[in-house]
Every structure is written in C-alpha cells, then in structure tokens.
matplotlib code that plots the C-alpha trace (Angstrom):
import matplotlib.pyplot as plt

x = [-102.1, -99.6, -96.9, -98.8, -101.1, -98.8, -96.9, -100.4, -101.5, -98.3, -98.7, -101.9, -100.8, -98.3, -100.3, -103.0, -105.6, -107.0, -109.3, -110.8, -107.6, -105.2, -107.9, -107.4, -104.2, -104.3, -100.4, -99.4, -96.0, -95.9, -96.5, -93.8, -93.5, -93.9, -91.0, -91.3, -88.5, -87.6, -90.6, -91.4, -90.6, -94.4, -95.3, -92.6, -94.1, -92.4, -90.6, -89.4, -86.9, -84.4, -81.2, -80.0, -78.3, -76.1, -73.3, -72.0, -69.3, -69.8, -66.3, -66.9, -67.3, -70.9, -71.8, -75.3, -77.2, -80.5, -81.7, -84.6, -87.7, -89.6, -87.3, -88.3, -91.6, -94.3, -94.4, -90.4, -90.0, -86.4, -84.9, -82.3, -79.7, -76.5, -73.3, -71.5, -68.9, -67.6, -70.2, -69.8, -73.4, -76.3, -79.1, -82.8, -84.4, -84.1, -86.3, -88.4, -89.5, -92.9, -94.2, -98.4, -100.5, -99.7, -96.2, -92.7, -90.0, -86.9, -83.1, -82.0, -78.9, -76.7, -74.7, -72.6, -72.3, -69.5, -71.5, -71.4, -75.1, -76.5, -78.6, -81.1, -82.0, -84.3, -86.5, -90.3, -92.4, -96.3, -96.2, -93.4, -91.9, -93.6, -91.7, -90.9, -89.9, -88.5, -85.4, -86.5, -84.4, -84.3, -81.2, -80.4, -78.0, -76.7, -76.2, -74.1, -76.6, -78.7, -82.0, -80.6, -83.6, -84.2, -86.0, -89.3, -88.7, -87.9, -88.3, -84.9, -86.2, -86.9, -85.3, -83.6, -80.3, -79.1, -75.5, -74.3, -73.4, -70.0, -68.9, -66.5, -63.7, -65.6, -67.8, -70.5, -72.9, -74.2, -76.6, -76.7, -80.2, -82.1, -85.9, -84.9, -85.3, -85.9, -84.7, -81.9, -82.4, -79.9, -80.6, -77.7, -79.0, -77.3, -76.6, -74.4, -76.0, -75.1, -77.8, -80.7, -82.3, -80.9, -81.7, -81.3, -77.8, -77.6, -78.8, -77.3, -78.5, -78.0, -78.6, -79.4, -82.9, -82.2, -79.0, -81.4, -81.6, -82.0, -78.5, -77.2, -74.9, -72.4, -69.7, -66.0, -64.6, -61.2, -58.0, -58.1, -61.6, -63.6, -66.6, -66.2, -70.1, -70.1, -73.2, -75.0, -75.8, -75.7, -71.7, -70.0, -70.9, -69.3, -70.1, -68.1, -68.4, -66.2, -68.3, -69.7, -71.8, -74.3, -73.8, -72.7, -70.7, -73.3, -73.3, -71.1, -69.8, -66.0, -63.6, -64.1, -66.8, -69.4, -72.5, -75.8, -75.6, -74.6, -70.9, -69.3, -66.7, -65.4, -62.3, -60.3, -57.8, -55.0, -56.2, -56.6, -60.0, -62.0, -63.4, -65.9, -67.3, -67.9, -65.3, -61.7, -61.1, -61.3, -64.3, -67.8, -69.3, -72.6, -74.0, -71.2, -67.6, -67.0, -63.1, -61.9, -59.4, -57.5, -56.9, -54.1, -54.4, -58.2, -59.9, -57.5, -56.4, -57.1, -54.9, -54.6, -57.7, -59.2, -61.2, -63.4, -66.5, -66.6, -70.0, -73.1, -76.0, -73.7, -74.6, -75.4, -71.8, -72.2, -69.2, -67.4, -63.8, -63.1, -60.4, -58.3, -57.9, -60.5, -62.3, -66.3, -68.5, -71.7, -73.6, -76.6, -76.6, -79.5, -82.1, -84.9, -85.1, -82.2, -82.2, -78.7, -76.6, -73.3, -69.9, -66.4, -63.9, -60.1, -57.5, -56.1, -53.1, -55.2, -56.2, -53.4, -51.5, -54.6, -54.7, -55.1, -51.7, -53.0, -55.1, -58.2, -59.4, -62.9, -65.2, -69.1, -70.1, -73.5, -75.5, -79.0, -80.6, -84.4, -84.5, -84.3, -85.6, -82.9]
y = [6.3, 8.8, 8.1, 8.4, 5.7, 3.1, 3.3, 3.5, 0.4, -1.4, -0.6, -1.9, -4.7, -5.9, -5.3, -7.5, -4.7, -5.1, -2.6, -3.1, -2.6, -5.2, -8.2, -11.7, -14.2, -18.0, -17.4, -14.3, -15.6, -16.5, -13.3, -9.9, -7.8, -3.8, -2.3, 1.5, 3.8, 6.7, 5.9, 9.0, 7.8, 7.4, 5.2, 2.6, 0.5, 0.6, -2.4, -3.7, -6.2, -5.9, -7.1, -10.1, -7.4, -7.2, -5.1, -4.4, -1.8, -0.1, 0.2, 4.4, 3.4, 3.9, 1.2, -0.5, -2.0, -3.9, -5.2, -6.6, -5.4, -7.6, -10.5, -13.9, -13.1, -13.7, -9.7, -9.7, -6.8, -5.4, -2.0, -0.6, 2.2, 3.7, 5.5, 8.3, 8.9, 5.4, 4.5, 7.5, 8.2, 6.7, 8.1, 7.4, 4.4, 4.5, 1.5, -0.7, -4.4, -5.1, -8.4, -8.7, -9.8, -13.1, -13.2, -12.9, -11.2, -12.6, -13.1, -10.3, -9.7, -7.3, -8.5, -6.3, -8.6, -8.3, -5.9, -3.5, -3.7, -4.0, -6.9, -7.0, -10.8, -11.6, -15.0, -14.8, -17.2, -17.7, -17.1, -18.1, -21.3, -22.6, -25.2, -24.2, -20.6, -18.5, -16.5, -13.0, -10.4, -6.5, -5.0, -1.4, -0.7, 2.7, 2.2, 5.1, 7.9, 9.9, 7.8, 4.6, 3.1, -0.5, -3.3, -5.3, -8.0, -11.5, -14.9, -16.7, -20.1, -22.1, -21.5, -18.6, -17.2, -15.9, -15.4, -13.8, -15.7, -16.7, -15.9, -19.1, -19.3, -20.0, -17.2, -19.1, -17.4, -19.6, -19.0, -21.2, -21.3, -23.3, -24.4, -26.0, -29.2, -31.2, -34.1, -32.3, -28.9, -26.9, -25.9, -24.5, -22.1, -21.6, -18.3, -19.0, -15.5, -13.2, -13.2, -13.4, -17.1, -19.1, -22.9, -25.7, -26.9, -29.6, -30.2, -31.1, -32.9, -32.9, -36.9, -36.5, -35.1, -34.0, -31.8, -30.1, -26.4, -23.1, -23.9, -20.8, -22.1, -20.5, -21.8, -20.7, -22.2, -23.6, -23.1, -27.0, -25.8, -27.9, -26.1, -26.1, -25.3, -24.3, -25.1, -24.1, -27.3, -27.2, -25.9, -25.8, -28.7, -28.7, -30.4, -30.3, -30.4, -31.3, -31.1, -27.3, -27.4, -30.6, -33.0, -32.6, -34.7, -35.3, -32.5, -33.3, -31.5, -30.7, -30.2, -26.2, -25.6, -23.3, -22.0, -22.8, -19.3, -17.6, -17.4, -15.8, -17.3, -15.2, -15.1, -12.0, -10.0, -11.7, -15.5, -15.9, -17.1, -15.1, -16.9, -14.8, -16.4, -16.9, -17.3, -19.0, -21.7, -24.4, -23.0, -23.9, -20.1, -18.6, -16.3, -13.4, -12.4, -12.1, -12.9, -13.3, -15.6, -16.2, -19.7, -20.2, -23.7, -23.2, -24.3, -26.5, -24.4, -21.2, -18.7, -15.0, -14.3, -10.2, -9.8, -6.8, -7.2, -8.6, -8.1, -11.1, -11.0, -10.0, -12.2, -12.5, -11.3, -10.7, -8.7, -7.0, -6.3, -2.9, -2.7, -1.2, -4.1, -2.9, -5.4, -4.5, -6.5, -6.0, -7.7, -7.0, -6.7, -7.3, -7.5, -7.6, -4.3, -2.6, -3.5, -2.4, -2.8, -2.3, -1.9, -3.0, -2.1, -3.3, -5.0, -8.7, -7.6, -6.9, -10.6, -12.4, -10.2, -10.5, -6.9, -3.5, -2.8, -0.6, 2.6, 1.0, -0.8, 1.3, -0.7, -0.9, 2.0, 2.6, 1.8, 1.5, 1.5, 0.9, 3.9, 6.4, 5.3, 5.5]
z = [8.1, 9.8, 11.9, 15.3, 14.4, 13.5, 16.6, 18.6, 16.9, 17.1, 21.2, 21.1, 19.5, 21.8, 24.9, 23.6, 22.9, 19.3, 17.1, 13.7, 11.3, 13.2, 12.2, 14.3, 12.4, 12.2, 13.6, 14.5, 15.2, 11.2, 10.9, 10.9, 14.0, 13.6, 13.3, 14.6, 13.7, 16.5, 18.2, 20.9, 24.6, 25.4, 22.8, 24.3, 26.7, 30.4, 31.5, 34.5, 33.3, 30.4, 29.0, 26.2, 24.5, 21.3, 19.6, 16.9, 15.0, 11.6, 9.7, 10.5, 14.0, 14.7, 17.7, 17.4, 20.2, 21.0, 23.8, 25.3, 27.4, 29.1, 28.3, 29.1, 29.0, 26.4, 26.1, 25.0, 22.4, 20.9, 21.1, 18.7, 19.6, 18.8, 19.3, 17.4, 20.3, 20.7, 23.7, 25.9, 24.8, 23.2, 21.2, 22.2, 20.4, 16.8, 15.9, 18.1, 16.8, 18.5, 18.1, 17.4, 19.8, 21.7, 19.8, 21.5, 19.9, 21.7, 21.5, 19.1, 17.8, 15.2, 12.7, 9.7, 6.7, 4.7, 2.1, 4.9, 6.1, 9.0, 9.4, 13.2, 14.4, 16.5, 17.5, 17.4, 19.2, 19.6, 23.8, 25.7, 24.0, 21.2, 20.3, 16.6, 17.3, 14.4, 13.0, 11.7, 10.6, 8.9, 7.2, 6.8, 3.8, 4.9, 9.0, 8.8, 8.0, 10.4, 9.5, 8.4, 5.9, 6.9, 4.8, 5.5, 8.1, 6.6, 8.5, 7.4, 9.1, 12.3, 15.9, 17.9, 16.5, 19.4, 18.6, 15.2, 12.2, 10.5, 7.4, 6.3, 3.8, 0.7, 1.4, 2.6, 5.8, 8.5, 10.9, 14.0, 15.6, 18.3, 19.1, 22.4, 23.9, 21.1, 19.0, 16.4, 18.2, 16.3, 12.9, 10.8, 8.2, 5.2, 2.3, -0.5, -2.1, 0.6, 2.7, -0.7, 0.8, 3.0, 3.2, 6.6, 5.4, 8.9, 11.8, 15.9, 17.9, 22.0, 22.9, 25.9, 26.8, 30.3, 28.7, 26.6, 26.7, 24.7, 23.3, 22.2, 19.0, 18.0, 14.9, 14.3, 11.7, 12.2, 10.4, 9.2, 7.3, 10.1, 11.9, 15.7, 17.2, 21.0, 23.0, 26.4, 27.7, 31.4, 31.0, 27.8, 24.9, 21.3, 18.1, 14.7, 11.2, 8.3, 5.6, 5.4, 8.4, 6.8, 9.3, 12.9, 15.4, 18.4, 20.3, 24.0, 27.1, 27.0, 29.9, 30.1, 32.8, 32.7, 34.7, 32.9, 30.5, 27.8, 26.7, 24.0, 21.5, 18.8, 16.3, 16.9, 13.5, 14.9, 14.5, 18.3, 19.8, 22.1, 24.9, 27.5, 30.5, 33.9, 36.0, 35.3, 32.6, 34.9, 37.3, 37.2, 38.7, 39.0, 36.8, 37.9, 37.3, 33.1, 32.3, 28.5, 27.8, 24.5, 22.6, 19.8, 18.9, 18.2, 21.1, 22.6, 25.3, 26.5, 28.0, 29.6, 31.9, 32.1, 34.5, 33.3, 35.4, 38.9, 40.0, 40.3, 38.5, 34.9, 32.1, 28.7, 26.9, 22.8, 21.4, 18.6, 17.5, 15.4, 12.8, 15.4, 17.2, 19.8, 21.8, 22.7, 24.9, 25.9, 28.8, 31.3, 35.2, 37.2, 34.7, 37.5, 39.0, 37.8, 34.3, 33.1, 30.0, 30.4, 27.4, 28.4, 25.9, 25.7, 23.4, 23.2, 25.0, 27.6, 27.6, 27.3, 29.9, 32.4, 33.1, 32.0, 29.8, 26.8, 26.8, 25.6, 28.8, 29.8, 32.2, 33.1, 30.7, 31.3, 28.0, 29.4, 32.9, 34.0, 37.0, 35.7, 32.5, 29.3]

ax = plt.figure().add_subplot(projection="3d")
ax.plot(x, y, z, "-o")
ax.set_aspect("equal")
plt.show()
C-alpha cells in the first residue's frame, strides 16, 4: 500500500468513515494510533481548536513540538514539529498520531531520555473519558537527522502522562500518569531498563472525591532522595515518596494557590526548582498571566517572579532547559478561535531578578496559529 493510502485511510479513520481494510475492533483504544510521517497539508484534518503543547531540546539544539487538534474532544489527534533555527521557524508537520475510529489521542508530550532519543507521549482514550485511558508512546533514535526513523507505538500502561518523566539518582525512569477521578488516580510507572518495560511501581490517591480531577503529576526528586509529586487539584496538591515512588503520602493541597490548570515544575542545571504558573506565589488567578519563580530549598519557598506573558486565555506551560542554561517554555493562547502556540525563552537570572537581565529573554514567538492555517 503506498504512501497516499495510508494517510487517506488513517483520515478516514479518525473521522469515523470506515472501508473494507480498517475491519471493526473489540477496543480500538487497545489498539495503536497511525502514525503518519510528513503527511501533505490536505490530508491533515482542519481544526478549530488547538493547543496542550510540549517541548523539548536535542543536545544539537533541534526544538521538538506537539500539540493538539481538536483537544478536548473525542476527535483529539497530535502533531509533531521542529526547529533548526532555535524557534524562529518551524517546519510543516513531520509526523501526525491519528487515533482509529472512536479513539482519542490526548495529552502528548516529548521527552529526550538520557540515551539521546526522542521518546513522543500521548494518552489514548475510547471517546472522551473512558475511565481507564492509556499511556502510548514512539521513540526516534536519531531526532537529529532530516527524516528521523521512529519505532512502532507501545502502550507503557494505564492513564494520561501529561507531563514528562524523571530520571532519579539510581537511574531509575518514572512516569507519572492519571485516569481521573477515581479511587488511587495516579499511577507511577516504573523502567529500571531504560525505557525496555516499564511496570506500576505505586499508586496516589486524592481522598477526597470532589478534589478529583485530571491531575496532571508531575515528580522531582529531592536532594534528601524523597519524591515530591505535584498535583492539579483545584490549586496546587502534593504527595511524597520515600521509598522509590511505591507508596505515596495522600495526595493534599499546599499553601501555593493556583487556578484549576496546568503548571509546570521542573529542576533547572543549577539545582534550583522551576515553578511556572498563574499569577504570583501567593495569588489564586484565572487561567492568564504565566510568571516563573525559582525555589532553593526544594519546594519550600519560592522566589524571583518573570513575568513573560501577560495576556488571558494562556495556559498549559511544558518546558525545557538546554545545556546553555537556556530556559524554553511553551504554552497555548486562546485555543478556541485563535488557536496559538506560543515559545518564551530566557535564563534563571531572568527569574530570580524578575526581569529581563540577560540576552536570552524572547517572548510570545509564534509557533502555530489556526488563521491562517500553520
């Protein structure tokens, strides 16, 4: 079957149309999505809502994006793109993950391993919410080259991983994922082969049901060896682990507030935690205003405050840091009509000042927007 095909009956696929060769599935959302590589602008299927994006930085500096079409929707596919030029501009899609029929593909995410491959996360869920959910993933060994080659998708386990995983001191991956809204939500998935199988390790559990969300987990591990997880729960919620991530603390709202959304914590070269959220440390916001604050007593307290986006309707930060010391976040504004993702690029210094003082401050690079099309 030749490349035209393919993408036509992936299309098909995903707009519920189904002919002879694509026969019916107990589960379709058991089964892989297609994954289309530098599909030809009219075989991707027009949107008019997107965002949930991800970033990441190859050690040669190529940036990788996806995003979502569709999101929140039980059409959601992914998009993958990328940058030579250090986000100035972006290439057209290089691979598109289209779920089959009646399946979402949701909540991507990019991740390089320490091996130096690219790994591309995303949930998959039969409609909307299904209640079980899934975390699928492809990795490309050679990101780098003009067609990276990308392996056969893999489901890793149950939930959403959202957020990308952490690598701990004993070499250990974890990846934090989420079905939502039910008794032990959070599900930590475990690789002590670097990224081979992976195996549940623990669970989290949110106690109380009206807290409950989508969650959003995401583990740094702390320089006393314990696991601190962060949590969208209606603000900001924790949980921690001392034994490797096999049993959690039960999950509970701390003292930072928070808008019900996304946030981003990271650990930056320097040892410092990244905090990006909504508003000031001790404001409870809309979904608007992005400002990155630094902690260096691991969570305790939070300093600085960067103001790098100031608008309403931003959400949905993910970021990177390169070797450099450069900071990359990505976010989306307006995902309904405009449908833009945006870059903001600058260095801890930045941060902890709480203004632009080095040379790497660039703000709302355009990355993708709906009209006119990407």
């Amino acid at each position: 079957m030749n490349r035209v095909s393919l993408i036509v009956l992936a299309v098909l696929s995903l707009t519920g149309i189904r002919g002879a060769t694509d026969a019916p599935s107990p589960d379709y959302a058991l089964q892989p999505a297609h994954v289309v590589l530098s599909p030809w602008p009219q075989h991707i299927p027009p949107t008019k809502r997107q965002g949930v994006a991800g970033i990441e930085r190859t050690a040669k500096g190529r940036l990788w994006t996806v995003y979502g079409r569709d999101v929140e929707s039980g059409r959601n596919f992914q998009i993958l793109r990328c940058s030579d030029d250090d986000g100035v501009s972006w290439s057209e899609v290089k691979v598109m993950i289209l779920p089959r029929q009646g399946t979402r593909a949701m909540s991507a995410n990019v991740w390089i391993d320490p091996l130096a491959r690219l790994w591309v996360f995303w949930g998959q869920s039969a409609g909307v919410q299904d209640g079980r959910y899934g975390v699928w993933a492809i990795v490309s060994d050679n990101p780098d080259a003009k067609e990276p080659q990308w392996s056969a998708p893999r489901r890793l386990g149950d939930g959403v991983l959202l957020n990308k995983p952490t690598v701990l001191a004993n070499g250990d991956w974890l990846l934090p994922s989420s079905v939502w809204k039910v008794d032990n939500s959070i599900k930590v998935h475990a690789s002590t082969d670097q990224g081979k199988t992976f195996t549940l390790r623990g669970t989290a559990n949110v106690p109380e049901p009206a807290m409950r969300g989508p969650d959003e987990p995401m583990i740094v591990q702390r320089k006393d060896g314990s696991l601190w997880m962060m949590v969208r729960m209606q603000g900001m919620a924790e949980t921690i682990s001392k034994d490797g991530g096999k049993t959690w603390t039960p999950v509970e709202r701390i003292a930072i507030k928070h808008s019900t959304s996304r946030f981003f914590l990271r650990r930056l070269a320097s040892g410092a935690l990244l905090l990006v959220k909504h508003g000031l440390i001790d404001q409870k916001i809309g979904r608007e205003t992005l400002i990155a604050f630094v902690s260096d007593d691991d969570g305790k307290t939070f300093t600085g405050g960067f103001k790098f986006e100031d608008r309403a309707e931003v959400t949905y930060p993910d970021g990177v840091q390169a070797a450099d010391g450069t900071i990359y976040i990505i976010y989306d504004h307006k995902r309904t009509p405009d449908g833009e993702v945006l870059m903001a690029t600058f260095r801890e210094e930045d941060v902890r000042a709480g203004r632009a003082v080095t040379d790497k401050v660039r703000l709302k690079m355009m990355i993708s927007h709906l009209s006119p099309a990407p």
